[in-house]
C-alpha positions in Angstrom: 74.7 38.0 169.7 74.5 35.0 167.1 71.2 32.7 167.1 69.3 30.7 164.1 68.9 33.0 161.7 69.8 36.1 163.3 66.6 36.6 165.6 68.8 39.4 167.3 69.9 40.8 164.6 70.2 44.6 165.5 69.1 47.0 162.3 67.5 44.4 160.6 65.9 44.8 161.7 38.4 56.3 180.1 35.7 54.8 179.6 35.7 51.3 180.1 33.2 48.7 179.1 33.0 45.5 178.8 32.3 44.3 175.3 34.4 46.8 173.7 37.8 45.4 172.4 39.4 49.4 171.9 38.7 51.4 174.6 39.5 55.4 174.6 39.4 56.1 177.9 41.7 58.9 179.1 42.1 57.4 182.9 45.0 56.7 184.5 47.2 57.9 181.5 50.7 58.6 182.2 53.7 60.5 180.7 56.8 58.8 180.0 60.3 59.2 180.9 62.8 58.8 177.9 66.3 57.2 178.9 67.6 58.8 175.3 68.6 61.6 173.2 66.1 62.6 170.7 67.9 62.3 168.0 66.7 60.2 165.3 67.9 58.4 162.0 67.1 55.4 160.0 68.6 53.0 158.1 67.6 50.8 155.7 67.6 46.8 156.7 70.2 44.5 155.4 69.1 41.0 155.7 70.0 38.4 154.1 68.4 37.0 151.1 66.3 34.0 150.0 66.3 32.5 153.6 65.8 28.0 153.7 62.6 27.4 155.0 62.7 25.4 158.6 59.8 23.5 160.1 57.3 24.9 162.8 59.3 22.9 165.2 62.6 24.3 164.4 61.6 27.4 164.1 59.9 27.1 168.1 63.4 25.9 169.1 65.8 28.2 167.8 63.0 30.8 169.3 63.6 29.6 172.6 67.3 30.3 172.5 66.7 34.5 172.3 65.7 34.1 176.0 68.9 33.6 177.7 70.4 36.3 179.1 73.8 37.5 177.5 76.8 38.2 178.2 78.7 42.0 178.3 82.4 41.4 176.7 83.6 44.6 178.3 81.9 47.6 179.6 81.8 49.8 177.2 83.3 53.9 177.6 82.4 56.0 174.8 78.7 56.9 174.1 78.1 54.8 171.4 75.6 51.6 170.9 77.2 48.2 172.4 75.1 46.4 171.8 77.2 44.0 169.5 78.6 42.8 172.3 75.8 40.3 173.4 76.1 36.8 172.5 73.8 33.8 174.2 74.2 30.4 173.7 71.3 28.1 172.6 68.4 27.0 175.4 66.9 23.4 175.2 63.0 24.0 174.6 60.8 22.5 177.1 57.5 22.8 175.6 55.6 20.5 177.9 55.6 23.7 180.2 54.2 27.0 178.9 56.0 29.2 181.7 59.8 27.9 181.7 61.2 29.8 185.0 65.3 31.0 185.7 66.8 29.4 188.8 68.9 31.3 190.7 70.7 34.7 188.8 73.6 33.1 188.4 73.4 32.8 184.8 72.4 36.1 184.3 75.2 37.7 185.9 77.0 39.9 183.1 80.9 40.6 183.4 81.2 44.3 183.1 84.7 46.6 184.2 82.9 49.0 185.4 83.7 50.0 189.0 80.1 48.9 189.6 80.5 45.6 188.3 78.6 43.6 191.2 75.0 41.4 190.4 72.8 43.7 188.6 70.8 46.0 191.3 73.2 45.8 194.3 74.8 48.7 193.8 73.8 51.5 195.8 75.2 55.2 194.0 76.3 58.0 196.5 75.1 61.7 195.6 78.7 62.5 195.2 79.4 60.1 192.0 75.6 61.5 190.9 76.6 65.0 191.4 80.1 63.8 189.1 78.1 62.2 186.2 75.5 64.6 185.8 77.9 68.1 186.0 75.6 68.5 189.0 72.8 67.9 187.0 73.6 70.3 184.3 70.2 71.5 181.9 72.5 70.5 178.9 72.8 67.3 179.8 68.6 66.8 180.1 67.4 64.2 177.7 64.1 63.5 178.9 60.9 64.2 181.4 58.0 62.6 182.4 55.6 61.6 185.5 58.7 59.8 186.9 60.8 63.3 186.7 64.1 64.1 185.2 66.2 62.6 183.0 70.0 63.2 182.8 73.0 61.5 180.4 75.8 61.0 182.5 79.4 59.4 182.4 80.2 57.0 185.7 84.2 57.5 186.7 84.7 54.1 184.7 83.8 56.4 181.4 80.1 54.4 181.3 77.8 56.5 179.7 74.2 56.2 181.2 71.0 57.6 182.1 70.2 59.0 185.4 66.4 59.2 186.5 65.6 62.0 189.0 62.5 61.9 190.8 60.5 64.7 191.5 60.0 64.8 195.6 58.9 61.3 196.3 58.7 62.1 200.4 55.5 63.7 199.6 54.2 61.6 196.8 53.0 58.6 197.5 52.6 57.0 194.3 56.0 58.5 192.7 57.6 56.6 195.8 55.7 53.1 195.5 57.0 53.8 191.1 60.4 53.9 192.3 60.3 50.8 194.4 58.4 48.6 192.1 61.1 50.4 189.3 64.0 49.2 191.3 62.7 45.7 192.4 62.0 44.8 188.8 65.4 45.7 187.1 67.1 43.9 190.0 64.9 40.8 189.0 66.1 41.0 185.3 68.3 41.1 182.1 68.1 40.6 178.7 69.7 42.6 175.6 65.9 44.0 174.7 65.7 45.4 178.6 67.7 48.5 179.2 70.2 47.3 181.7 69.9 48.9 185.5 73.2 49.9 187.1 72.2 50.9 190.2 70.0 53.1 192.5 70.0 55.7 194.8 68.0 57.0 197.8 68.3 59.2 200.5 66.2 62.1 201.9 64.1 63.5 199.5 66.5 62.1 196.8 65.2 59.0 194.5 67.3 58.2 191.6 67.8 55.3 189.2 71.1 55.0 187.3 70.3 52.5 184.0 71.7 52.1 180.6 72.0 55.3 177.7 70.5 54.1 174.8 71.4 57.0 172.1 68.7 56.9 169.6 65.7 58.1 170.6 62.3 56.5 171.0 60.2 54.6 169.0 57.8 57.2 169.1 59.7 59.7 167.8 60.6 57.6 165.0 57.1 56.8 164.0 56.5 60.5 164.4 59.4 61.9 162.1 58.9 63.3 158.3 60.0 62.2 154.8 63.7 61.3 154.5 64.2 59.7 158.1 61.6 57.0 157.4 61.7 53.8 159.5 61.6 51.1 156.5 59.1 48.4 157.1 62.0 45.8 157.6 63.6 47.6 160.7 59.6 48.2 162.3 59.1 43.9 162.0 62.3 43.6 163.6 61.3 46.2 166.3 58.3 44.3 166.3 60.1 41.3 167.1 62.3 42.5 169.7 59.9 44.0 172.0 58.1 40.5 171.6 61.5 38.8 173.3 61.5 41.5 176.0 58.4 41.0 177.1 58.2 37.2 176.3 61.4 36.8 178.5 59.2 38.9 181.4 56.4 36.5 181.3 58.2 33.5 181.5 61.8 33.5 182.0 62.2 35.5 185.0 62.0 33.7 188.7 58.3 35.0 189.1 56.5 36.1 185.8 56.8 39.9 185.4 53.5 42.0 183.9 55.5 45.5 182.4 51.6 47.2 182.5 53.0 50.1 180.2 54.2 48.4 177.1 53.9 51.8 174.2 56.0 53.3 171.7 57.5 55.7 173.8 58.6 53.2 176.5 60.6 51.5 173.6 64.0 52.7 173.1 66.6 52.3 170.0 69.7 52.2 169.5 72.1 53.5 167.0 71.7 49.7 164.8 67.6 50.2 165.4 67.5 47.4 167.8 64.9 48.1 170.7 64.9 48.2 174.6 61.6 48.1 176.4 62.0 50.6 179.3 60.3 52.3 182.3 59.1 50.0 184.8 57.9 52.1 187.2 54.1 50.2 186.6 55.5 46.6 186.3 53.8 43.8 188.8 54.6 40.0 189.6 52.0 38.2 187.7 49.6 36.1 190.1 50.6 32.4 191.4 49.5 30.2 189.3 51.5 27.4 191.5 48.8 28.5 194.0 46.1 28.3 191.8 45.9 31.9 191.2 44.5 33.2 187.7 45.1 36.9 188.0 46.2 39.6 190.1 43.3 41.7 191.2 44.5 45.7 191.4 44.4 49.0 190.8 44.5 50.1 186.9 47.6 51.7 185.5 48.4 52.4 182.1 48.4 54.6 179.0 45.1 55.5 177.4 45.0 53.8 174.0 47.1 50.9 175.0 45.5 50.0 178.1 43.4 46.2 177.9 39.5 47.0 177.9 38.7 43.8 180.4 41.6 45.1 183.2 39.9 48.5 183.1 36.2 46.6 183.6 37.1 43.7 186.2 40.4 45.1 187.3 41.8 41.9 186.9 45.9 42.0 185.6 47.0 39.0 183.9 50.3 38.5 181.3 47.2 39.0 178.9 46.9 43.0 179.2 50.8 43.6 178.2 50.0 41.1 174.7 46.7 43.4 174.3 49.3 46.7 174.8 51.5 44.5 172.2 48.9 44.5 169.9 48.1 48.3 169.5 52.0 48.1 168.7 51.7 45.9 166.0 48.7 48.4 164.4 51.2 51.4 165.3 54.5 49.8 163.6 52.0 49.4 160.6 50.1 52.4 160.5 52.8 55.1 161.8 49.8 56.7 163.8 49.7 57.4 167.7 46.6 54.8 169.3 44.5 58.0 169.5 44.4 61.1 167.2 41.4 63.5 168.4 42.2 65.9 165.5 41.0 63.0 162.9 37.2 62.5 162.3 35.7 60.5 164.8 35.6 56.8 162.5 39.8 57.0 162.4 40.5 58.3 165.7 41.0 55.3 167.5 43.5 54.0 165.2 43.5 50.0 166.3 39.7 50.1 165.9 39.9 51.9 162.5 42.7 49.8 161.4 41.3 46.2 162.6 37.8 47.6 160.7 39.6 48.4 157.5 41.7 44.7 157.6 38.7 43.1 158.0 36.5 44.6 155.5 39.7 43.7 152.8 41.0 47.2 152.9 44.0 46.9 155.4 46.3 48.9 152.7 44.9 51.8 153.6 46.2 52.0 156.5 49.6 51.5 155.3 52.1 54.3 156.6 51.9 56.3 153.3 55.0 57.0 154.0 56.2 53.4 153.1 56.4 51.3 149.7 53.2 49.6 148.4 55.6 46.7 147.8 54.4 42.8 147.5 56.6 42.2 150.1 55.0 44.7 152.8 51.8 44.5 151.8 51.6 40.8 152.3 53.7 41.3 155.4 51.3 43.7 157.0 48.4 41.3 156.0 49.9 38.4 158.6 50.5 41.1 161.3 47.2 42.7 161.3 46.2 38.7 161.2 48.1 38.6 165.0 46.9 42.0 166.2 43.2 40.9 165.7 43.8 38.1 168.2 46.1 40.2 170.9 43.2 42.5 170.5 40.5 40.3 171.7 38.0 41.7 174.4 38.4 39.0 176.2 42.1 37.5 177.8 41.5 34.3 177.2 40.9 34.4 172.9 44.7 36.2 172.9 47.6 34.5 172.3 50.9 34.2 174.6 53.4 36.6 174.1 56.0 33.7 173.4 53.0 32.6 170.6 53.5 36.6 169.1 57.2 36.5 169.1 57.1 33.1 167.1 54.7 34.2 164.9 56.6 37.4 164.2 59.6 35.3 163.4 57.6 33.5 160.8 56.5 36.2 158.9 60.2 37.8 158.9 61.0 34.8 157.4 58.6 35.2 154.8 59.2 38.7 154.4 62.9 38.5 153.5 62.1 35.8 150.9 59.6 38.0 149.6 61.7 41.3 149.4 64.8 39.2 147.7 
């Protein structure tokens, strides 16, 4: 995919209480389920040098043009990244309206050979093909398990490679079943190259399976977590950064009916082999409230992981677009840091690591906090600076003081800019 200045670029990439903007609370936690191998590796970025500076202005517009939806050349049968196979063409900002909606799918309709090329989420998977892909669900073909259940990399009869998520027994659990049909009623609503892409579904008996796109290298997570020599380089963690802000920008307000992910965390974030990312696992995700209607929120039941979850939903539980930027902002102050949003086995001042890290930032001290892991460069440190600047306001106890997540992604844009002049 081509846009101004490469802003897809791929590797270059509980207790609750009101008042209190970094909540520990372990309620209503939840395991993930990983759509990838775990294998990691990193490169270093390659972007270009000494960037021309653009006007605010420009720089909103070309922005606006990540959000349409792209286009598949051809499906792709090996097991390798294809992601370089998206291209969008450029979007005419609006910006007298904050929430610009899609009409009709029509334009998000990929072309794709597979033999389940048909609009994203009609096609319905019989336990024969399943049975095919998976080597009847062969343990050496496991990638991943979480509250969700199983999952499996399989090959469709096309030679698609993809990842197949089992359920446990959803007949006799009730929220596992409502997971898998808010799951499959969101990817049907969506696409977007920093989505994983849903090929299908199926469901019968006791069955409950979701077939969606294989996405080779691992988590986030697990990159954050890995030791000296496979270092993610501060370049490829802002472009990460800036990724997961399209995804979730495009959620908010480029869909038909805004989208609220409700689990937006390092290991729902997926890589591929170029270090782009894919926000995954949907199983949580609900239409944002009305605001046609007059609506301001959507009042309901907290769900979420501990550490990332938004400290005025747990109080009021009121869900607006604003709790997925407050999720986004413990991501900016893990892409920074390296450290998981809560570390028990660290005295008690670091163990909440947004708290300790918004504390150090704004006491002058925010390069301590620095992955030591990565170079105390000009470039990074000022860098890290600006992002700790956003994470302060996506962090705010109160919704209304955050920014939108279309504000984030900008902003994030910006300082790449910045950064790449910097670096040289």
């Amino acid at each position: 995919m081509k846009s101004p200045n490469s802003l897809f670029s791929g590797r270059r990439r509980s207790s609750s209480g009101t008042g209190s903007i970094f909540s520990s609370s372990m309620t209503h936690s939840r395991s993930t389920s990983t759509y990838s191998s775990t294998t990691t590796s990193s490169n270093k970025s390659t972007s270009g040098k000494n960037p021309v500076k653009i006007a605010a202005k420009t720089v909103a517009e070309a922005f606006v043009s990540c959000f349409t939806p792209p286009e598949t050349k051809s499906s792709n049968n090996n097991f390798g990244d294809s992601s370089d196979s998206f291209k969008a063409p450029s979007v005419a900002s609006d910006g007298r309206n904050e929430r610009r909606r899609s009409r009709g799918r029509s334009i998000y309709a990929s072309e794709n050979n597979s033999i389940h090329a048909k609009v994203a989420g009609s096609v319905k998977f019989t336990m024969e093909e399943i049975y095919k892909a998976t080597r009847n669900f062969s343990p050496s073909l496991k990638i991943g398990q979480g509250g969700f259940g199983i999952v499996y990399k399989g090959r469709l009869e096309d030679g698609t490679v993809v990842a197949i998520k089992r359920a446990k027994n959803t007949i006799h659990d009730k929220h596992l079943g409502v997971e898998f049909q808010s799951e499959v009623q969101t990817l049907e609503k969506i696409e977007h190259l920093n989505l994983v892409k849903f090929y299908g579904y199926l469901e019968r008996g006791e069955e409950r399976i979701i077939v969606v796109e294989y996405v080779p290298n691992g988590t986030l997570r697990e990159h954050l977590d890995c030791g000296p020599g496979n270092v993610l380089d501060f370049a490829s963690r802002l472009d990460i950064g800036i990724d997961v802000g399209h995804a979730i920008t495009y959620l908010h307000m480029y869909t038909d009916h805004p989208i609220i992910h409700r689990d937006i965390k390092s290991s729902n974030i997926l890589l591929t082999e170029n270090l782009r990312a894919k926000v995954a696992d949907f199983g949580f995700a609900r239409l944002a409230a009305d605001t046609e209607s007059g609506a301001t929120h959507v009042s309901t039941q907290v769900k979420g992981t501990a550490g990332y979850l938004d400290p005025e939903y747990l109080s009021t539980y009121q869900l607006t677009e604003k709790s997925d930027v407050y999720s986004f902002g413990v991501l900016l102050v893990e892409l920074v840091t390296g450290r998981r949003p809560i570390e028990p086995k660290r005295e008690i001042k670091e163990r909440i690591t947004a708290r300790w890290a918004m504390k150090k930032f704004t006491n002058g001290d925010a390069i301590l906090t620095l992955d030591p892991r990565l170079e105390r460069s000009s470039a990074n440190s000022l860098a890290m600076e600006k992002i700790y600047e956003l994470a302060l306001q996506c962090l705010a106890p109160h919704r209304h003081n955050r920014p939108t997540m279309r504000k984030c992604a900008e902003i994030l844009w910006s300082i790449r800019k910045d950064y790449r002049e910097l670096a040289g």
